[in-house]
C-alpha positions as CSV (number, residue, x, y, z in Angstrom):
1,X,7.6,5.0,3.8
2,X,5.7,4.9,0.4
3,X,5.7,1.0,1.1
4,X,3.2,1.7,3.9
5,X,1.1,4.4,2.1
6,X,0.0,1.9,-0.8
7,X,-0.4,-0.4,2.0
8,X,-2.8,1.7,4.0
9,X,-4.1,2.5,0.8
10,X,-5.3,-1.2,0.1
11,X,-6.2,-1.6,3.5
12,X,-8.7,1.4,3.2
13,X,-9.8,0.2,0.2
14,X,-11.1,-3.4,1.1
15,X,-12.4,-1.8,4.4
16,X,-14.9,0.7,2.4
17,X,-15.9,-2.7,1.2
18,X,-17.8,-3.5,3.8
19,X,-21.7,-3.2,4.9
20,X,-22.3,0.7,4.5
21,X,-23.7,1.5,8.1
22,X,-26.6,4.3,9.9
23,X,-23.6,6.5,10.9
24,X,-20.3,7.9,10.1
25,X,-18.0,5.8,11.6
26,X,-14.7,6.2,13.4
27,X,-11.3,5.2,11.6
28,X,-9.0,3.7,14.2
29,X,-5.6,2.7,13.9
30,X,-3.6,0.3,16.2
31,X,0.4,0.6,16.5
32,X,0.9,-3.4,18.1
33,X,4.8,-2.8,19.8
34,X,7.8,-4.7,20.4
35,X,10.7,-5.3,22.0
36,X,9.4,-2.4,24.1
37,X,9.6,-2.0,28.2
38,X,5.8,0.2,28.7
39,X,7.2,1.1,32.4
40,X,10.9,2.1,31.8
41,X,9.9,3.6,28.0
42,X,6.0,5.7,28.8
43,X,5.1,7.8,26.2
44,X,3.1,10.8,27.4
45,X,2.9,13.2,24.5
46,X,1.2,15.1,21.7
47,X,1.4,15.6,18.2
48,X,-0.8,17.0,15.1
49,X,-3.0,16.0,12.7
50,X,-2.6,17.1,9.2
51,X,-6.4,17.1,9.2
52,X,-9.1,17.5,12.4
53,X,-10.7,14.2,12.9
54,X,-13.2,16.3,15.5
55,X,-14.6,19.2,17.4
56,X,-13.1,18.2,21.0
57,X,-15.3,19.1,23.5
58,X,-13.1,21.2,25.9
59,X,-13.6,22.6,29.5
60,X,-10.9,25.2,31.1
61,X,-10.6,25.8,35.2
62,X,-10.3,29.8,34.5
63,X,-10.2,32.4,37.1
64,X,-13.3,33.9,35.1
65,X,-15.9,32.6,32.6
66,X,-15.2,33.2,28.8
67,X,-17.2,32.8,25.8
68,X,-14.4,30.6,23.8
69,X,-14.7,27.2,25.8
70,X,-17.3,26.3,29.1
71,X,-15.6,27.0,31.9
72,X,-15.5,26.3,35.6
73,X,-14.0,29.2,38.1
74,X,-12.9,28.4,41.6
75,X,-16.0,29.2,43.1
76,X,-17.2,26.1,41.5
77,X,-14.5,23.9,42.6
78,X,-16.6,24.0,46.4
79,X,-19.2,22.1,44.7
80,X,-17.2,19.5,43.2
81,X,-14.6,18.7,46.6
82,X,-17.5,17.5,48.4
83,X,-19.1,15.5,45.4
84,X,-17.6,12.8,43.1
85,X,-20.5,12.3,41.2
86,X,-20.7,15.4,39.8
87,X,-16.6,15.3,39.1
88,X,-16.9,12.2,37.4
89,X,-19.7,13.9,35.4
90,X,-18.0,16.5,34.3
91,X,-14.7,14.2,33.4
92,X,-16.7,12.0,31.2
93,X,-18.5,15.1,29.8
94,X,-15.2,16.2,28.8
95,X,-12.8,15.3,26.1
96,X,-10.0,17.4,26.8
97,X,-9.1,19.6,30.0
98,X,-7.2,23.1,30.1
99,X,-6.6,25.3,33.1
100,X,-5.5,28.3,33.7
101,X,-1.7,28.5,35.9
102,X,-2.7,30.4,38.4
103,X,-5.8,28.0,39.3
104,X,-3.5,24.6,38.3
105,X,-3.2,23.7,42.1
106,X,-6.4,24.0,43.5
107,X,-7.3,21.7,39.8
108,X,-5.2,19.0,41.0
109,X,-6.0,19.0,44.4
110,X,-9.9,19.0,43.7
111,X,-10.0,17.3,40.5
112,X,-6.3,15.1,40.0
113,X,-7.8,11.6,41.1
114,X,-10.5,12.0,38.3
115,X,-8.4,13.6,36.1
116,X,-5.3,11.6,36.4
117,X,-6.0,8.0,35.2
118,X,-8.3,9.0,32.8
119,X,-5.3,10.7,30.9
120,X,-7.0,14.4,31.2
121,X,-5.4,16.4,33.8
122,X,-4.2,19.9,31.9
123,X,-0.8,19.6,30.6
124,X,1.9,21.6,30.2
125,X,2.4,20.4,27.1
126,X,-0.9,21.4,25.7
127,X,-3.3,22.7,28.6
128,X,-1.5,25.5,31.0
129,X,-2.7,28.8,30.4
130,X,-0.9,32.2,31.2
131,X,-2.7,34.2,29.1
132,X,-6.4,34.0,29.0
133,X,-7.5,36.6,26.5
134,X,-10.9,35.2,24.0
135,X,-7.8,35.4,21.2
136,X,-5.4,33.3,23.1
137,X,-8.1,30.5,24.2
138,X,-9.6,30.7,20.9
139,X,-6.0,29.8,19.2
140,X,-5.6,27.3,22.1
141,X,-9.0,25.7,21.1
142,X,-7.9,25.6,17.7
143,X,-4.7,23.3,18.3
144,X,-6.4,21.2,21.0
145,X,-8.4,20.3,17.6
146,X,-6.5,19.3,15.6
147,X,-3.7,17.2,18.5
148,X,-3.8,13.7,19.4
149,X,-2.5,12.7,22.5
150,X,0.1,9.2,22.1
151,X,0.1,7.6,25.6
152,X,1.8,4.1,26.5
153,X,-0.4,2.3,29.0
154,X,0.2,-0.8,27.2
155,X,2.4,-2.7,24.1
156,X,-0.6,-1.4,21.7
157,X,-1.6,2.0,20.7
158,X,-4.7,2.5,19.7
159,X,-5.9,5.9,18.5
160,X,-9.1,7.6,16.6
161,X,-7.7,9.1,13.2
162,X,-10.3,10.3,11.4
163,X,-14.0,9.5,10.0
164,X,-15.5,7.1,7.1
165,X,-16.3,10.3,5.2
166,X,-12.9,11.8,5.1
167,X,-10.7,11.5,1.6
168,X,-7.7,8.0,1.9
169,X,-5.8,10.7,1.3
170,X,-6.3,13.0,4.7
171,X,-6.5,9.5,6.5
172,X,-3.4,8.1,5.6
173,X,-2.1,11.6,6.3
174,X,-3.0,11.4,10.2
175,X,-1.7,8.2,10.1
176,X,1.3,9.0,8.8
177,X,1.8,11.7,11.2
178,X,0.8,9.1,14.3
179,X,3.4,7.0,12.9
180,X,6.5,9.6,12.3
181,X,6.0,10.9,15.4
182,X,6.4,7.2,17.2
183,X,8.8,6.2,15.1
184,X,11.2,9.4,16.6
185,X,9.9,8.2,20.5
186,X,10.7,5.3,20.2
187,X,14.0,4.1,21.6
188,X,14.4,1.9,18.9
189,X,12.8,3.4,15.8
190,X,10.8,1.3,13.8
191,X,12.6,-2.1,15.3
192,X,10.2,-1.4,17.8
193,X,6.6,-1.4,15.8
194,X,5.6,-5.3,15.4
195,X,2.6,-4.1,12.6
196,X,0.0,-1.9,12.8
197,X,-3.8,-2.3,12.0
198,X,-6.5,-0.8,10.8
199,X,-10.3,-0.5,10.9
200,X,-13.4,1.1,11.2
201,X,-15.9,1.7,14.3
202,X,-18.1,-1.9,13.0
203,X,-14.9,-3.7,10.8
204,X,-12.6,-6.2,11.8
205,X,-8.8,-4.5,12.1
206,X,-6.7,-5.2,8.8
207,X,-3.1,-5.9,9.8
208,X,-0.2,-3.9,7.9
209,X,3.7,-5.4,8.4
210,X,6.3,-3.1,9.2
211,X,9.3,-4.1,7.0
């Protein structure tokens, strides 16, 4: 474990090296898998970061509107049946989705196909909704912040961490929390990571061994 810190370490080091760019970029890290079946083994789940990489912009399908989050009611959802423009509009608008129960079915009837492949259809995990008081949306809002979603659509992971201007520290953090969490998934531990890599939005990846 502290083998991987000092390498992340050196690996954020020689990539702060590079041309300074206009804009704060994105740190992304890569978990490259082995020995690992994506359609008998999916992983479809969340975990926290140590430290918020972003404001998510978030959208609940609420039986009213409320001041915490923009919201869409089921008088709405008329507009939207008739029109996949506007759905696929709002999806890309959208980084994360929540809704609340009582609403969930009409949701998936007039929004799943949009929702669905894109990874954004409210979960039950992090998403459903029971109580929708400004103090329980708020503290939703709050975790939806600072959770990353690991999904397995392919033998590589590859997943925003943090940004340029954040401390090694807080990065290697997140990615230590990315990789614990796998590491626990994963039907075989570790014996299942080939390497992971790392970079920024305009780097090339460095690659890190898992020993």
């Amino acid at each position: 474990m502290v083998e991987l810190k000092e390498e992340l370490k050196k690996a954020l080091t020689e990539l702060r090296k590079n041309k300074e760019r206009k804009f704060n970029e994105t740190v992304d890290l890569i978990v490259n898998l082995q020995k690992f079946d994506v359609k008998r083994n999916s992983i479809n789940i969340f975990t926290s970061f140590p430290f918020k990489v972003k404001d998510k912009r978030i959208c609940g399908f609420l039986e009213e509107k409320n001041s915490k989050i923009d919201t869409v009611t089921p008088e709405q959802f008329k507009k939207y049946a008739t029109n996949k423009k506007e759905v696929k509009k709002l999806v890309s608008k959208y980084d994360f989705f929540v809704a609340q129960a009582s609403v969930m079915p009409k949701v998936a009837t007039t929004f799943g196909r949009a929702l669905g492949p894109t990874g954004k259809m409210p979960s039950p995990q992090l998403g459903i909704l029971m109580d929708i008081s400004d103090n329980a949306v708020e503290d939703l809002r709050k975790k939806i912040n600072t959770s990353v979603k690991i999904r397995t659509k392919e033998a590589s992971i590859k997943l925003a961490v943090g940004k340029k201007d954040m401390k090694d520290e807080e990065l290697i953090e997140n990615i230590m929390a990315i990789y614990n969490t796998l590491v626990k998934e994963l039907p075989r531990d570790k014996e299942n990571i080939k390497n992971v890599e790392i970079k920024f939005t305009m780097t090339k990846p460095i690659k890190i061994a898992i020993r």
